[in-house]
C-alpha angles and dihedrals in degrees: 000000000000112000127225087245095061121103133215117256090248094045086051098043084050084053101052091032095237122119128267085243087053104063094037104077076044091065098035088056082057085240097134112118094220116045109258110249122206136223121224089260083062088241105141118258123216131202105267106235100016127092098244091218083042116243099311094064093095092047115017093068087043084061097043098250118180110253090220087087093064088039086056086043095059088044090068138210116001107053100065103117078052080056091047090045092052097047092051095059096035081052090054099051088047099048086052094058089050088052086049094046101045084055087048091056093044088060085051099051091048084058098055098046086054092053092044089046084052095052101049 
């Protein structure tokens, strides 16, 4: 049964400011943290006031992160030293690109600072 409190794809997609397109295949992968109700019409249904992917959905995919996390969060209780697990080593690839691309912009400022030494 949909609740009063449940929201169209495309009004959720309009709440947490991702596509329509976006949250189907979501949804579809079975990754959404809450399960996906449907109206009579058979239109999916979201949670009103709740990021359906939870607040990571707009980061966590930008860093690579590995969807099994949001498949162990809609699991529920009982997995969360799996979670922790996950997150450190995610952390520390990440912290390691950052390592790499801060390097990487270094090289390029150095590049720029020669050519504007050369120009002046």
């Amino acid at each position: 049964m949909v609740t009063a409190e449940a929201l169209s794809i495309s009004a959720a997609a309009q709440a947490t400011g991702l596509s329509a397109h976006t949250l189907r295949p979501y949804e579809r992968a079975g990754l959404m943290l809450d399960p996906v109700e449907r109206a009579p019409s058979s239109h999916r249904r979201l949670q009103r006031g709740r990021d359906p992917l939870g607040h990571a959905v707009t980061r966590l995919p930008a860093t690579g992160m590995h969807p099994r996390l949001r498949r162990l969060v809609r699991a529920g209780d009982g997995n969360e030293e799996e979670r922790l697990a996950l997150l450190e080593a995610h952390r520390a690839a990440v912290l390691e690109q950052l390592e790499l691309m801060r390097a990487n912009l270094d090289a390029i400022e150095f590049k720029i600072d020669r050519y504007l030494e050369q120009a002046c």
